[in-house]
DOLUMFI-869616 format. One record per residue (C-alpha): residue in three letters; x, y, z. Coordinates in steps of 0.1 Angstrom, whole numbers, plus 5000, padded with zeros to 4 digits. Layout:
<recs>
ALAXYZ/...
</recs>
This chain:
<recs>
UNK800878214043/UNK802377934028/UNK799677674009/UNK799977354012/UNK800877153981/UNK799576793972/UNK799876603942/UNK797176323935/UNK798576093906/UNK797575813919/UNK798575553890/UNK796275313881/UNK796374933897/UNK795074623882/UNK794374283897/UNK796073973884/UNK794073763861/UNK794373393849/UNK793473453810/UNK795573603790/UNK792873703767/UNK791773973794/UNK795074063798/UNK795374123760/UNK791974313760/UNK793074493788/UNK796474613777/UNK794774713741/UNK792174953761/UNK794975063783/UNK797275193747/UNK794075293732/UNK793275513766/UNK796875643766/UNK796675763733/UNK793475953735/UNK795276113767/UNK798376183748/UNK796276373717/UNK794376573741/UNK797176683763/UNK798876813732/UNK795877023723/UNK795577143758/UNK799577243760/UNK799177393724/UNK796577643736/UNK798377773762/UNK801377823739/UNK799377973713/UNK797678213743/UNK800878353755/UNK802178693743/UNK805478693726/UNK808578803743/UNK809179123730/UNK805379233741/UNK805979163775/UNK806879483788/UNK804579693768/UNK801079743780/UNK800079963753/UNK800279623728/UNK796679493745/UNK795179813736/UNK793879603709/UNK789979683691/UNK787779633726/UNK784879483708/UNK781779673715/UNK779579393720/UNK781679063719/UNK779678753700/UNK780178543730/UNK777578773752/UNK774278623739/UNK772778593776/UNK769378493767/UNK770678203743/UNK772478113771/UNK769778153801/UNK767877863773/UNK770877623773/UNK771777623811/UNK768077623817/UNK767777283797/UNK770777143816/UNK769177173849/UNK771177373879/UNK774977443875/UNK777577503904/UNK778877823887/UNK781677823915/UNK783477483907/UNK785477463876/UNK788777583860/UNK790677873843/UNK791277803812/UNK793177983779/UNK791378363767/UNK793378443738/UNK791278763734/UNK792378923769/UNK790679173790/UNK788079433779/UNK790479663793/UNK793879793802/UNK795480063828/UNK795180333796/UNK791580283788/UNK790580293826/UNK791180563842/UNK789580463877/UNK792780183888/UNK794280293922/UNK798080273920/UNK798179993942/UNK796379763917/UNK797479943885/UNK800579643881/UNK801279753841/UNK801580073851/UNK803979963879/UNK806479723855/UNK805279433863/UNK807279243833/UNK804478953823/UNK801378973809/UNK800078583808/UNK798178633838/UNK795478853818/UNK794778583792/UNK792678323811/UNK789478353822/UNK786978103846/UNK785377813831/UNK782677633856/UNK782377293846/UNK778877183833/UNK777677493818/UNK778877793793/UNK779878123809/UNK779778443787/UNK781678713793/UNK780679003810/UNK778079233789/UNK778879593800/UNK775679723776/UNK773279413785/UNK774179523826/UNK773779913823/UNK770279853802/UNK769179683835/UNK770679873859/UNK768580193845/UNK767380373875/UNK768880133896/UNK771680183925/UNK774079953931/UNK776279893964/UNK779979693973/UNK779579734010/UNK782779584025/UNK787179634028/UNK789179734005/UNK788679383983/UNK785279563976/UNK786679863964/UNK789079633947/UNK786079473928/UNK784279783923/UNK787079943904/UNK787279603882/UNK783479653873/UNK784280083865/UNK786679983843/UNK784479693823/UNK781679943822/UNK783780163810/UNK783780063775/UNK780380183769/UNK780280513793/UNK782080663822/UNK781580743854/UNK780881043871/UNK782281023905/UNK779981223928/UNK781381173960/UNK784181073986/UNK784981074014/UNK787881204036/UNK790080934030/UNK788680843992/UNK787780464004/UNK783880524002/UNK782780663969/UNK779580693944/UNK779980723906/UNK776680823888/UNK775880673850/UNK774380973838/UNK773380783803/UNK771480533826/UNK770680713854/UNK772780423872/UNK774380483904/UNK777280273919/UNK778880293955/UNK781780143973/UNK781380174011/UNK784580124029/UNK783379914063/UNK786179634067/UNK784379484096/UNK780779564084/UNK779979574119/UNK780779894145/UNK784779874150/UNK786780184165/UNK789680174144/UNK792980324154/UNK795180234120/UNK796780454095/UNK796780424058/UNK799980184061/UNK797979994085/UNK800280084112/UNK798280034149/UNK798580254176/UNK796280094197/UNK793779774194/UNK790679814177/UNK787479844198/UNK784679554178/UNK781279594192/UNK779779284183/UNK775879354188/UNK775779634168/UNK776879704126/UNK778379984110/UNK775580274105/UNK777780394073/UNK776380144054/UNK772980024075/UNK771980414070/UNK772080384037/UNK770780014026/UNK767480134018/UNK768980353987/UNK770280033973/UNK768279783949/UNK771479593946/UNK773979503973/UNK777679303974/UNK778279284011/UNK781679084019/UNK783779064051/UNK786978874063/UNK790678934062/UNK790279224094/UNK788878984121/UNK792478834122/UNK793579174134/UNK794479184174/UNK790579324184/UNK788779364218/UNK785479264216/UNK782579444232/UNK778779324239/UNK776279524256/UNK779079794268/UNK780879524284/UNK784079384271/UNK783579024266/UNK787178914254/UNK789278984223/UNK791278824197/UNK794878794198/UNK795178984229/UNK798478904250/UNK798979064283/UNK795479204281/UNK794078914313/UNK790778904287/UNK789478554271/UNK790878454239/UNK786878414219/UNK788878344184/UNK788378524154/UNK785778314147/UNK783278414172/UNK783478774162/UNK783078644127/UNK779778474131/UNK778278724151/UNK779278984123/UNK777878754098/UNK774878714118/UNK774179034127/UNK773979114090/UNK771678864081/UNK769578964105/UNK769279334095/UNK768879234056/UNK766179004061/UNK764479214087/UNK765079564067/UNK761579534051/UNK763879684021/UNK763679423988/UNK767379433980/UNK768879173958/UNK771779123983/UNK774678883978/UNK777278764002/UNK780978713986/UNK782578474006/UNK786178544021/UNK789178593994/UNK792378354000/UNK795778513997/UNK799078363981/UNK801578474004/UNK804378204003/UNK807578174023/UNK806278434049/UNK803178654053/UNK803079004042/UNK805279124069/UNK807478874069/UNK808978844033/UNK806578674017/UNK805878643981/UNK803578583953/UNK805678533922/UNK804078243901/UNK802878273866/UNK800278033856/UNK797177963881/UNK796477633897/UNK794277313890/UNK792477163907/UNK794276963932/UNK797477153935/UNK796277353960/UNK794677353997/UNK793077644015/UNK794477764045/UNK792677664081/UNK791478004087/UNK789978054045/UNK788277744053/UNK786977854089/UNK785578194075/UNK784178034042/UNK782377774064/UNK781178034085/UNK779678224056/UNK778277914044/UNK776277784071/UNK774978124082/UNK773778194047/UNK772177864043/UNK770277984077/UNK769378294061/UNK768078244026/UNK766077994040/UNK764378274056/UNK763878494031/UNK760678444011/UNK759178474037/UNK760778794040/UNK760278864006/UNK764178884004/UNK766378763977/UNK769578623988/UNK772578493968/UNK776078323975/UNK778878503951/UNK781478223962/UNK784378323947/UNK787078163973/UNK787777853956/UNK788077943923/UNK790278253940/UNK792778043954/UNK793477883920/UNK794778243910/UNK798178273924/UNK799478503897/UNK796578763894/UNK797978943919/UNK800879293921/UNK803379103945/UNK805879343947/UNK804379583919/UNK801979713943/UNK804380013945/UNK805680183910/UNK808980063894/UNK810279843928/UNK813179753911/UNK813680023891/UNK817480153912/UNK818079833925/UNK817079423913/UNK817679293936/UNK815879533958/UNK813279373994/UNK809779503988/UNK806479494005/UNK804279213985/UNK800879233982/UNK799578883975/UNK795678943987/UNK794379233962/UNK794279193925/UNK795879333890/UNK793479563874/UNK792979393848/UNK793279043863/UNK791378763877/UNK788978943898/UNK787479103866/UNK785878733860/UNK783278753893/UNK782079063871/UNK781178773849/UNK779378543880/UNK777178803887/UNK775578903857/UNK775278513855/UNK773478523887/UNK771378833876/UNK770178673843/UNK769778383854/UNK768378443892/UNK766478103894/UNK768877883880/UNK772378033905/UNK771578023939/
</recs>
């Protein structure tokens, strides 16, 4: 998918004016302005240049293995739960990346629970800047991710990433934080190893992924290339029992949906077939994606507010891809370096249908639940997302693509994330929204 590009230097204009003395006072505020623009804008270049890992490191993972501090100075929740407190409500999802000189907590050698697809060290991929900036929302301080402040309050506590394999994708990122303190027992998988539970023994904490990429009941007819051999069967009045069985085991819950509803799908309602999506030759209706999409999302809210279960459940809203110059079976490509600002970018017509979806049906819900006694919350991570273009394996999805030939044509992958990589900093988001429940809705 190629993203539209903008650029918004407007330059300034000024009205004509009779007395020269304004236009001398003017002029002085304009130099004045220019230089305090010109002093800051060398700071900000400076620590990006002082951020960046020297040449010679760029091909060695093993140089990040660097001390993991075991509880970094900048994790002092509760001194920051006073000062956002004091600042009144923060829009944790609207901000910028900015400079980490100290890096990830981890790396593909001190995490051993990276599937090769996201593992892009361990695949060659040659640069390493994308791991040294982390999100910044403006307004308020963000702290890092606390992997012994979590665990302390996950004790006895389950935790669930119901969803595709983005979930699992964000699951993994959260094992490998954790990590640093104690690791994970996995107890269970299934057939295909998408679903899985790991059990904190220390904690008595347990922590599931449950592979559902439609979160509502799909007959699926796809291999693990994702090669069809028929259309997939979405019934859109009823959900996905692998997860609904199970939601009453949970005291936590990510649920997130998307990316799949763009798949060719016919759709069913009350045993009938009712139309379909993308669906040529088939003499059904074309319904959109987007009609299967809000009755998935509203089908879900329905069940979590009406479960009588007291799960703290978010929603993540959809994840934007970078594909440029084609889509994913096309050519295209992910291959920048440095993420976007603000501005530069422009979500695609169907990020912004799905995240408006997920918006207005949430906004429905959570007005609904005290009096369900439910606790909702919105984990929107799709703007500050799509300002990550470089966060993600491109063609290192596979190990050593270039290693026989350079100039070798690979499959990119320009939707899931580096482990390490930007995806570890929603990790940070919602132990925000944890510690801070009243302040981050």
């Amino acid at each position: 998918m190629v993203k539209e590009m903008r650029s918004d230097l407007n330059p300034f204009s000024l009205s004509k004016h009779n007395s020269v003395i304004i236009k001398f006072a003017v002029s002085f505020l304009l130099v004045g302005l220019a230089f305090r623009l010109l002093i800051s804008g060398s700071f900000r270049f400076s620590s990006v240049v002082e951020t960046s890992v020297p040449a010679n490191e760029e091909t060695k993972p093993e140089s990040l293995m660097a001390s993991l501090p075991e509880e970094p100075a900048s994790n002092d929740f509760e001194a920051n739960k006073s000062q956002n407190s004091q600042s009144g409500k923060c829009d944790l999802f609207t901000g910028e990346w900015i400079p980490d000189p100290s890096g990830p907590f981890y790396t593909n050698q001190s995490c051993l629970q990276i599937e090769g697809h996201q593992n892009c060290m361990k695949n060659g991929r040659p640069d390493s800047g994308y791991l040294y900036w982390r999100w910044s929302p403006r307004g308020c301080s963000l702290p890092k991710f606390n992997p012994k402040k979590f665990l302390h309050l996950m004790r006895n506590k389950s935790w669930a990433f119901i969803g595709d394999s983005i979930s699992r994708n964000h699951v993994q990122s959260l094992l490998c934080i954790l990590s640093q303190v104690e690791q994970a027992v996995e107890t269970y998988h299934d057939e295909e190893y998408r679903s899985k539970i790991w059990h904190f023994r220390t904690h008595n904490f347990t922590l599931s992924v449950i592979w559902t990429p439609f979160l509502i009941k799909a007959d699926i007819f796809e291999d693990m290339n994702g090669v069809s051999s028929s259309e997939i069967q979405l019934h859109l009045d009823e959900l996905d029992k692998k997860w609904t069985d199970q939601y009453r085991n949970f005291d936590y819950a990510i649920v997130a949906g998307g990316k799949w509803f763009l798949k060719t799908a016919i759709y069913h309602e009350n045993n009938v077939v009712t139309g379909c999506h993308y669906c040529p030759g088939k003499n059904l209706t074309e319904l959109g994606f987007d009609y299967a999409y809000r009755k998935a999302i509203q089908l879900i809210f329905n069940f979590i507010t009406n479960s009588g279960h007291k799960t703290l459940a978010f929603l993540r809203t959809t994840t934007p891809d970078h594909f440029e110059n084609g889509e994913w079976f096309s050519g295209g490509t992910c291959d920048r370096k440095v993420p976007f600002k603000e501005g530069e970018v422009n979500m695609t017509d169907v990020d912004t249908i799905m995240r408006n979806i997920e918006l207005e049906e949430f906004a429905k819900a959570a007005a609904l639940g005290p009096d369900k006694g439910v606790v909702l919350k919105l984990l929107d991570t799709t703007r500050l997302s799509l300002l990550r273009p470089d966060g993600h394996p491109g063609p290192y999805r596979q190990f050593q693509p270039f290693a026989e030939d350079k100039n070798a044509k690979v499959q990119n992958d320009c939707l899931h994330w580096c482990l390490p990589g930007p995806i570890d900093s929603w990790n940070d988001l919602v132990m925000e929204m944890i510690v801070n429940g009243g302040i981050y809705q």
